[in-house]
C-alpha positions as CSV (number, residue, x, y, z in Angstrom):
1,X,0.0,0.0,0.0
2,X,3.0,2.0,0.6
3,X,4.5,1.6,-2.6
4,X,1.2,2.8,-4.6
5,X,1.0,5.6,-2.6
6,X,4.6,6.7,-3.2
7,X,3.9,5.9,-6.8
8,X,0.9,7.8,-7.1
9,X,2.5,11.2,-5.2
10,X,5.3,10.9,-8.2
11,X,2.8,10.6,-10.9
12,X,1.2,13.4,-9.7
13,X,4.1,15.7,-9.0
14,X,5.7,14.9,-12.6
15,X,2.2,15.9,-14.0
16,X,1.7,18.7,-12.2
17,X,5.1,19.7,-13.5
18,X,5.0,18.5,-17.3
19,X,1.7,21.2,-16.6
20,X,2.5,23.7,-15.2
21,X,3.2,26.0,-18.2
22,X,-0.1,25.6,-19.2
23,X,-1.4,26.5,-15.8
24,X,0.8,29.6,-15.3
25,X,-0.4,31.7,-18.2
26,X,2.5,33.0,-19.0
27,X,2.8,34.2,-23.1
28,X,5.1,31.4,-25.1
29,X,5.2,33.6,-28.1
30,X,7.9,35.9,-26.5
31,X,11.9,35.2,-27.3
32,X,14.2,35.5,-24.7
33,X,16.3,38.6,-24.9
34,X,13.2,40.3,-27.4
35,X,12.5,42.8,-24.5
36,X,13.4,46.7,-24.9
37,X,16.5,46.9,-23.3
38,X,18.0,43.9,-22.3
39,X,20.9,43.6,-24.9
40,X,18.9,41.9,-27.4
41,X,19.5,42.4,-31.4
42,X,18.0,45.4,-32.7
43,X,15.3,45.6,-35.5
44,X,18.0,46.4,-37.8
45,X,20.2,43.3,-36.8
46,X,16.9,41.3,-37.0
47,X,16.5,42.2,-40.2
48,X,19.7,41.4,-40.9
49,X,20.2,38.0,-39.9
50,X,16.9,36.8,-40.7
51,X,18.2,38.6,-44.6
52,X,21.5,36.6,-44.3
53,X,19.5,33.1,-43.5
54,X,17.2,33.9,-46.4
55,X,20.5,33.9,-48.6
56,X,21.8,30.5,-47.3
57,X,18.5,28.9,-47.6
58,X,17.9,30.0,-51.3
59,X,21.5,29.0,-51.5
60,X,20.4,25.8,-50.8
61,X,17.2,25.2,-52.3
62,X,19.0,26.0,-55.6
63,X,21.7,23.1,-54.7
64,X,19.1,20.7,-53.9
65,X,17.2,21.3,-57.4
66,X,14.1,23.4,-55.8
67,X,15.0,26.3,-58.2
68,X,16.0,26.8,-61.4
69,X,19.2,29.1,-62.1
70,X,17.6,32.1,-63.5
71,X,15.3,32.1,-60.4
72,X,18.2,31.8,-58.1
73,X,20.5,34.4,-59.6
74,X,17.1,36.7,-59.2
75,X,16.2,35.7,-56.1
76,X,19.9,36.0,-54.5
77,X,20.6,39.4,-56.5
78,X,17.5,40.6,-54.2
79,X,18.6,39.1,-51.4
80,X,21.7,40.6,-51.8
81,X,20.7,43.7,-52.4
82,X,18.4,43.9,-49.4
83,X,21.0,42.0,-47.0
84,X,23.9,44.9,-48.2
85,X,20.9,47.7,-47.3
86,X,20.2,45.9,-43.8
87,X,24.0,45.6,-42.7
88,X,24.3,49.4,-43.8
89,X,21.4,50.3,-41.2
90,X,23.2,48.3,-38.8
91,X,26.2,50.2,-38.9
92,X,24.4,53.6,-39.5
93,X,22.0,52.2,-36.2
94,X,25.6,51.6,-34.4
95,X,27.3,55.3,-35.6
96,X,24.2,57.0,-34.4
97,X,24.6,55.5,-31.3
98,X,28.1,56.0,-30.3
99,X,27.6,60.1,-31.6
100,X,24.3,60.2,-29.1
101,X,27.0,59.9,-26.1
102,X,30.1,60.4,-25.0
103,X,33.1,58.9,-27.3
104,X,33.5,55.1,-26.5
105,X,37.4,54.1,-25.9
106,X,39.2,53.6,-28.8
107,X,36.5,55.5,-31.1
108,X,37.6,56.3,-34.5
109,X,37.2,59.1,-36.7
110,X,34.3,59.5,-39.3
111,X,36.3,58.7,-42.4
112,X,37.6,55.3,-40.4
113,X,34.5,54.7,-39.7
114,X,33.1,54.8,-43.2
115,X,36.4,52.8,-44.2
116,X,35.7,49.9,-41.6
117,X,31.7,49.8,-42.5
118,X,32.5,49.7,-46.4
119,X,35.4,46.8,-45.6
120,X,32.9,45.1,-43.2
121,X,30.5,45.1,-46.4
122,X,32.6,43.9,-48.4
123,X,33.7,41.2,-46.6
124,X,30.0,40.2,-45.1
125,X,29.3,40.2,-49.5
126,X,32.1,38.2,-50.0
127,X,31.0,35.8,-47.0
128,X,28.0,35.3,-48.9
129,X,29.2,34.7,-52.5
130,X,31.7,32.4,-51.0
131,X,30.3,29.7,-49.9
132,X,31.0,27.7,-46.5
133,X,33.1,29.7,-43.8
134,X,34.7,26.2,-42.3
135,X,36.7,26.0,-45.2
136,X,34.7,22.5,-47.2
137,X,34.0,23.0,-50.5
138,X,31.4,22.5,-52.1
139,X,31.1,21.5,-55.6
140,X,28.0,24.5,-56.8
141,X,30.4,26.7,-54.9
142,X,33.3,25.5,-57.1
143,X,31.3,24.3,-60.8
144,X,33.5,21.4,-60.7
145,X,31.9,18.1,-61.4
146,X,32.2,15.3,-59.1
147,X,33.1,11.6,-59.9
148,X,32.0,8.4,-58.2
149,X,34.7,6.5,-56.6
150,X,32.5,3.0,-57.5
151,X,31.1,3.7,-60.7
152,X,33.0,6.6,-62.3
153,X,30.1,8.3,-63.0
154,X,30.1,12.3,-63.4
155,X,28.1,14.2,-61.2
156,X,26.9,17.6,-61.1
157,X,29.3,19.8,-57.9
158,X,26.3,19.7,-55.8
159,X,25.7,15.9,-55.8
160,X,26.2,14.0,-52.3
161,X,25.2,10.9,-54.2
162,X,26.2,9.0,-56.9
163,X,23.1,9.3,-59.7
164,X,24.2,6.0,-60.9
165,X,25.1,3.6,-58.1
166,X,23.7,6.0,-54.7
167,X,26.9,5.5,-52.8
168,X,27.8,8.6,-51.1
169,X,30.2,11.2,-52.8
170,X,32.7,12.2,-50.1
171,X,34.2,16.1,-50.3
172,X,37.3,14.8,-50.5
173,X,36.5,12.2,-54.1
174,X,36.5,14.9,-57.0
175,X,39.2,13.5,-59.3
176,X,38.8,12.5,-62.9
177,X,38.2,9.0,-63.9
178,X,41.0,7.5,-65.8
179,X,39.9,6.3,-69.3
């Protein structure tokens, strides 16, 4: 009798907690860090990331075969376009800042400023264009075909799969089959 009752009181304290942020009320829609204030991203960095993301997911719907190339170079040129805009409101967000206040340590000049935000542009544009940061590369990132180590076969850069046999095409297996 002991032993059900013991059973029962845990039964009922893990639903009670499994439940409890149902009962509390509390709003689930909010992210942590969203409030005014508290450090979080701005609208502008939002914007920015959520821009960026879009780029490496049409990135990859167009490896994957979910868009055609004309729709991908229009889609990314957008993209681009609008990713570029939303890093320059970042840093225009950031300059505005730092001139509302006193001069932050190490604060640079106008002119450097503009320098650094144009080289930070170029290099987030470059980022983009290139491909993986971790150093793989990929083979719609490079054009170059890739070759199945069982079956020779040619496949398209952005293959992980051999179209002929289905054995997995490692990063590492681009060379040319011998003839």
């Amino acid at each position: 009798m002991l032993i059900t009752a013991l059973g029962l009181a845990i039964v009922v304290a893990v639903a009670f907690f499994v439940a409890w942020p149902m009962l509390s009320g509390r709003e689930a829609t909010e992210e942590p860090g969203a409030a005014a204030g508290d450090g979080g991203p701005s609208e502008p960095e939002r914007r920015r990331d959520a821009l960026l993301a879009a780029l490496k997911e049409a990135e990859f719907d167009h490896q994957v075969g979910k868009t055609s190339d004309e729709d991908y170079r229009a889609q990314r040129a957008e993209l681009e376009a609008r990713a570029l805009a939303a890093i320059s409101d970042v840093e225009a967000a950031r300059a505005a800042g730092s001139e509302s206040g006193a001069p932050a340590a190490g604060a640079r000049e106008p002119a450097a400023e503009a320098h650094a935000a144009r080289d930070r542009r170029a290099r987030a544009l470059h980022a983009i264009r290139s491909g993986p940061a971790d150093g793989s590369e990929s083979g719609a990132a490079t054009g170059r075909p890739r070759f199945c180590p069982a079956c020779g076969r040619k496949n398209p850069g952005a293959a992980s799969f051999c179209g002929a046999c289905g054995r997995a095409l490692a990063a590492g297996e681009r060379r040319r089959r011998r003839a």
